[in-house]
PyMOL commands that place a pseudoatom at each C-alpha (Angstrom):
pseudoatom trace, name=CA, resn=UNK, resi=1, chain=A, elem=C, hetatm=0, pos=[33.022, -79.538, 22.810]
pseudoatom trace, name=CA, resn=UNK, resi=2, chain=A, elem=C, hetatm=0, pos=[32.228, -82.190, 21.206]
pseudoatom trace, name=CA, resn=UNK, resi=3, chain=A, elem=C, hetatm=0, pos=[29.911, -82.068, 17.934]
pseudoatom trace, name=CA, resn=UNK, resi=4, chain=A, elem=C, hetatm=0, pos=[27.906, -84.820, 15.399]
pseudoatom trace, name=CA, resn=UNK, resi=5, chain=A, elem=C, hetatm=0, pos=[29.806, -84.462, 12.392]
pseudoatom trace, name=CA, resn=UNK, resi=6, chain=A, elem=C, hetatm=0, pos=[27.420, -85.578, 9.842]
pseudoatom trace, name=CA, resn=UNK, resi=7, chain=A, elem=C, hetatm=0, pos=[28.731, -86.232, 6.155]
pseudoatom trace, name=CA, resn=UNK, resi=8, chain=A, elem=C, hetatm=0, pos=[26.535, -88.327, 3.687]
pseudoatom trace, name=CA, resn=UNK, resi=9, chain=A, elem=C, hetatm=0, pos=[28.794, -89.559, 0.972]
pseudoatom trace, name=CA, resn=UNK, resi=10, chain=A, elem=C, hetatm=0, pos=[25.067, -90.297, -0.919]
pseudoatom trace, name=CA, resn=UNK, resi=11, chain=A, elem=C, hetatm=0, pos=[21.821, -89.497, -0.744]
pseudoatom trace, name=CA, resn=UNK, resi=12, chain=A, elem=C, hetatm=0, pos=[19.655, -86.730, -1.907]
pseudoatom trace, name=CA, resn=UNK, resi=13, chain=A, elem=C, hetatm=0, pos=[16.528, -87.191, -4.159]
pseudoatom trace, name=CA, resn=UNK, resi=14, chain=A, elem=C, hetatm=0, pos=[14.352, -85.204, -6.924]
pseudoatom trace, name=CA, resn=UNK, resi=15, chain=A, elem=C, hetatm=0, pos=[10.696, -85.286, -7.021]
pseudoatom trace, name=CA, resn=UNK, resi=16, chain=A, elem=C, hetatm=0, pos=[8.492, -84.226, -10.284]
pseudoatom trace, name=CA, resn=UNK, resi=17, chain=A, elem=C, hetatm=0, pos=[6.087, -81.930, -8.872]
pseudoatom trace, name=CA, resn=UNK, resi=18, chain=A, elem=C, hetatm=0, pos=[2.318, -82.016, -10.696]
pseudoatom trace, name=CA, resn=UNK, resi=19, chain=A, elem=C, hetatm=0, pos=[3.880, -78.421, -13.088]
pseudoatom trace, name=CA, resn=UNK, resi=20, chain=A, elem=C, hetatm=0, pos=[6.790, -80.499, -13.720]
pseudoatom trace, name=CA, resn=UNK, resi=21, chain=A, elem=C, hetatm=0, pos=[9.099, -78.318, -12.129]
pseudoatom trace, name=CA, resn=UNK, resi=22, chain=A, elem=C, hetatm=0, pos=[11.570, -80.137, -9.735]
pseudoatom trace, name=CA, resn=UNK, resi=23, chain=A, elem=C, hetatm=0, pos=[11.976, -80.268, -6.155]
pseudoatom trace, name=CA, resn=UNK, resi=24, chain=A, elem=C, hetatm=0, pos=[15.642, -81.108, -5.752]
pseudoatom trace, name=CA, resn=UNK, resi=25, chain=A, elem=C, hetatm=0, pos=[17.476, -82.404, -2.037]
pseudoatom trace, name=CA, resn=UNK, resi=26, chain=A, elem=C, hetatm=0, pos=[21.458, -81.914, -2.325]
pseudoatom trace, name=CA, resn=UNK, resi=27, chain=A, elem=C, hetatm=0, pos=[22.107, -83.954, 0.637]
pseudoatom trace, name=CA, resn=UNK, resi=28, chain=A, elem=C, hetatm=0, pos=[25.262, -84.083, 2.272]
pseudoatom trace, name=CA, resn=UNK, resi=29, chain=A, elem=C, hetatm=0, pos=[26.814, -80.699, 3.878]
pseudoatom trace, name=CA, resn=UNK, resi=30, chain=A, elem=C, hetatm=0, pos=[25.157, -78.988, 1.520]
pseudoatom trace, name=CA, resn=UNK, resi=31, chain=A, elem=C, hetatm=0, pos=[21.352, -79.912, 2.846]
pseudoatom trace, name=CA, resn=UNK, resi=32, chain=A, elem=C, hetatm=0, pos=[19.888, -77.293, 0.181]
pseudoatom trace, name=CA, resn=UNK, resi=33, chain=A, elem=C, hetatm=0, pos=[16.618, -78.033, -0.743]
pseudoatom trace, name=CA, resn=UNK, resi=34, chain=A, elem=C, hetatm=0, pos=[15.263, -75.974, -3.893]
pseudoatom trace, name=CA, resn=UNK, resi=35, chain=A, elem=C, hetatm=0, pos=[12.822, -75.958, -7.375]
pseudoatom trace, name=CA, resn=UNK, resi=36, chain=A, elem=C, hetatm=0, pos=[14.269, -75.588, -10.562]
pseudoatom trace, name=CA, resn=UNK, resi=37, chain=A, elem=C, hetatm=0, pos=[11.625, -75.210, -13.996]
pseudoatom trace, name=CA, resn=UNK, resi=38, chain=A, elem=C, hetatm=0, pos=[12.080, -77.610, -17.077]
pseudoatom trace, name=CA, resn=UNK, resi=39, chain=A, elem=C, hetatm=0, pos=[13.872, -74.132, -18.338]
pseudoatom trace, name=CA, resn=UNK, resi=40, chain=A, elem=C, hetatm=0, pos=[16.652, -74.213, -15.065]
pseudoatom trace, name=CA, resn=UNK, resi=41, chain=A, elem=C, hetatm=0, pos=[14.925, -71.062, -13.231]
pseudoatom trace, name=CA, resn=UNK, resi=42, chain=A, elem=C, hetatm=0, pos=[15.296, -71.510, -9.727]
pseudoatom trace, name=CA, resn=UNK, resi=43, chain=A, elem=C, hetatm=0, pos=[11.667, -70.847, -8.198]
pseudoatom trace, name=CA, resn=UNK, resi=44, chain=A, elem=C, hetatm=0, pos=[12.201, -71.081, -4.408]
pseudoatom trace, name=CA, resn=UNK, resi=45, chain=A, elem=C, hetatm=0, pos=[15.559, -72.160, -2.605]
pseudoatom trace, name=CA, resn=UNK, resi=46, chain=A, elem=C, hetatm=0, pos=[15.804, -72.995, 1.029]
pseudoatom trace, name=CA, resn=UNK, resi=47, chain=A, elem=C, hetatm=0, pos=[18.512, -74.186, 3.394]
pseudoatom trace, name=CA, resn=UNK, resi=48, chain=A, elem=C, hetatm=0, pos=[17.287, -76.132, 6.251]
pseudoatom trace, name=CA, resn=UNK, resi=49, chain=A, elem=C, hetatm=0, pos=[18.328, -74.803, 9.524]
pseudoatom trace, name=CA, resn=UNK, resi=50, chain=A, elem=C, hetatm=0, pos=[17.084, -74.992, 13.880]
pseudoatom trace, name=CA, resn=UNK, resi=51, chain=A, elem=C, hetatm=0, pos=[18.013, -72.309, 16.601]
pseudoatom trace, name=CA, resn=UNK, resi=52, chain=A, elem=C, hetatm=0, pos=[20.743, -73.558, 18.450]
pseudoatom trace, name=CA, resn=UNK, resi=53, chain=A, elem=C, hetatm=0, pos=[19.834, -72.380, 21.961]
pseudoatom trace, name=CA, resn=UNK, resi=54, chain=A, elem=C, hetatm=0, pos=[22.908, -72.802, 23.810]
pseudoatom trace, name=CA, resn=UNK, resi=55, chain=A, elem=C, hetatm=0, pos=[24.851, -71.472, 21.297]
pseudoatom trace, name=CA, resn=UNK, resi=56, chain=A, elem=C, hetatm=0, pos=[22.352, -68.476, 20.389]
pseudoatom trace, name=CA, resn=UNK, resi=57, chain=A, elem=C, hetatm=0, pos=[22.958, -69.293, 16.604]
pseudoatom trace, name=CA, resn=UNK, resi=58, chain=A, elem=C, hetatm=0, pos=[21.394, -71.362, 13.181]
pseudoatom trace, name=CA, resn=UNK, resi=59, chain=A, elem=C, hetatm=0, pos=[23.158, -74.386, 12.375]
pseudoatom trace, name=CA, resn=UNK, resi=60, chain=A, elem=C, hetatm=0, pos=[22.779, -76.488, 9.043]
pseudoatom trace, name=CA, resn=UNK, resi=61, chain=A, elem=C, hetatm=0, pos=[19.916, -79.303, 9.547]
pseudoatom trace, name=CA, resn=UNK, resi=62, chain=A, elem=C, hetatm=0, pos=[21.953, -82.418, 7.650]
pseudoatom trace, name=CA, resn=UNK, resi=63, chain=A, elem=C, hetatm=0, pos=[19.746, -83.715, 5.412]
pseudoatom trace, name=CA, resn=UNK, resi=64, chain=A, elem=C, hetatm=0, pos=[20.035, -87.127, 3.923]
pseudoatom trace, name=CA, resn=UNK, resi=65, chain=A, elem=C, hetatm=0, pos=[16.479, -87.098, 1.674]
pseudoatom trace, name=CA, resn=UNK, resi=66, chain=A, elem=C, hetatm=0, pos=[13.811, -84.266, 1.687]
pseudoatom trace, name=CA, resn=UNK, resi=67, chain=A, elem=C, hetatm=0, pos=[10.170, -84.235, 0.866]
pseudoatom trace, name=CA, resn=UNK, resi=68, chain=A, elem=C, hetatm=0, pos=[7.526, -81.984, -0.196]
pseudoatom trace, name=CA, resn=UNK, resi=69, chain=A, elem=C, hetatm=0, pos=[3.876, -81.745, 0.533]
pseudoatom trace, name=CA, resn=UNK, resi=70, chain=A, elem=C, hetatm=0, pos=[2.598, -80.382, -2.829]
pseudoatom trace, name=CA, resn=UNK, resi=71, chain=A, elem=C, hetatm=0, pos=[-1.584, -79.780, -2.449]
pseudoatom trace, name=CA, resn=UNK, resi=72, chain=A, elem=C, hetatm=0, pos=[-3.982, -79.806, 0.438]
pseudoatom trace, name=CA, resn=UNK, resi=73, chain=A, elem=C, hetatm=0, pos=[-4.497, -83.515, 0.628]
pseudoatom trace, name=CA, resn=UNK, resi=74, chain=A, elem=C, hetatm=0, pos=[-1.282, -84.229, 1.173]
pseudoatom trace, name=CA, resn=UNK, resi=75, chain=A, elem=C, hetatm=0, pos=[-0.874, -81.807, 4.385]
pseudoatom trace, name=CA, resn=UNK, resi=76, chain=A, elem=C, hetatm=0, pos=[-4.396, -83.516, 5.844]
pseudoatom trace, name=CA, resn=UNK, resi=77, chain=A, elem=C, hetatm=0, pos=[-3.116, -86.758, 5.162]
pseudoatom trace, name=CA, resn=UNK, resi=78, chain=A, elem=C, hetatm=0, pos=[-0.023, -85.467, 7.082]
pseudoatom trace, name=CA, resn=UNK, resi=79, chain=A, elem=C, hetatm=0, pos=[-2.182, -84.040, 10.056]
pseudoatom trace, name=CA, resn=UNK, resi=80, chain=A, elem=C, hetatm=0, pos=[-4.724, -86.372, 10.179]
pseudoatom trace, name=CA, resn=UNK, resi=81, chain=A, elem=C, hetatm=0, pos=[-3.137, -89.608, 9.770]
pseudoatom trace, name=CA, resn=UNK, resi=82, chain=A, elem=C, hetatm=0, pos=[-5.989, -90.714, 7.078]
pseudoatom trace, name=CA, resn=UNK, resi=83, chain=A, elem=C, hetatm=0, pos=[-6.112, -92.109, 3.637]
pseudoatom trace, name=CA, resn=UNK, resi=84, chain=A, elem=C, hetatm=0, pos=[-8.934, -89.310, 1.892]
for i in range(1, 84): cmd.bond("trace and resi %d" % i, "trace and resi %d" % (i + 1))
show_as sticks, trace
zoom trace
């Protein structure tokens, strides 16, 4: 078989969110996405993954950068393809 390897040597991000708790990205092999308080609670933690059909199993999305939709207006915006 022959399989994507992917490995980001950089990448990742952190994005203030409006409580100004932290959405972090780890990037790389890791591709764990997660919020973290000013205080270092973890307050959701995630690990992006798809069904692998053929293989009948979850595999690791790679993840260079991640983002978050944090209110309502961002998800229409999203949807709808409009400036409100």
């Amino acid at each position: 078989k022959n399989k994507l390897n992917y490995v980001f040597h950089s990448g990742g991000n952190v994005i203030e969110l409006p409580d100004n708790s932290l959405f972090v990205s780890m990037s790389g092999n890791y591709s764990k996405v997660f919020i973290v308080n000013m205080n270092k609670n973890i307050l959701w933690s995630a690990i992006p993954e798809k069904w692998n059909t053929a293989e009948k199993k979850w595999e690791v999305i790679p993840q260079y950068r991640a983002s978050i939709i944090s209110c309502r207006k961002e998800l229409e915006q999203l949807i709808w393809n409009n400036n409100l």
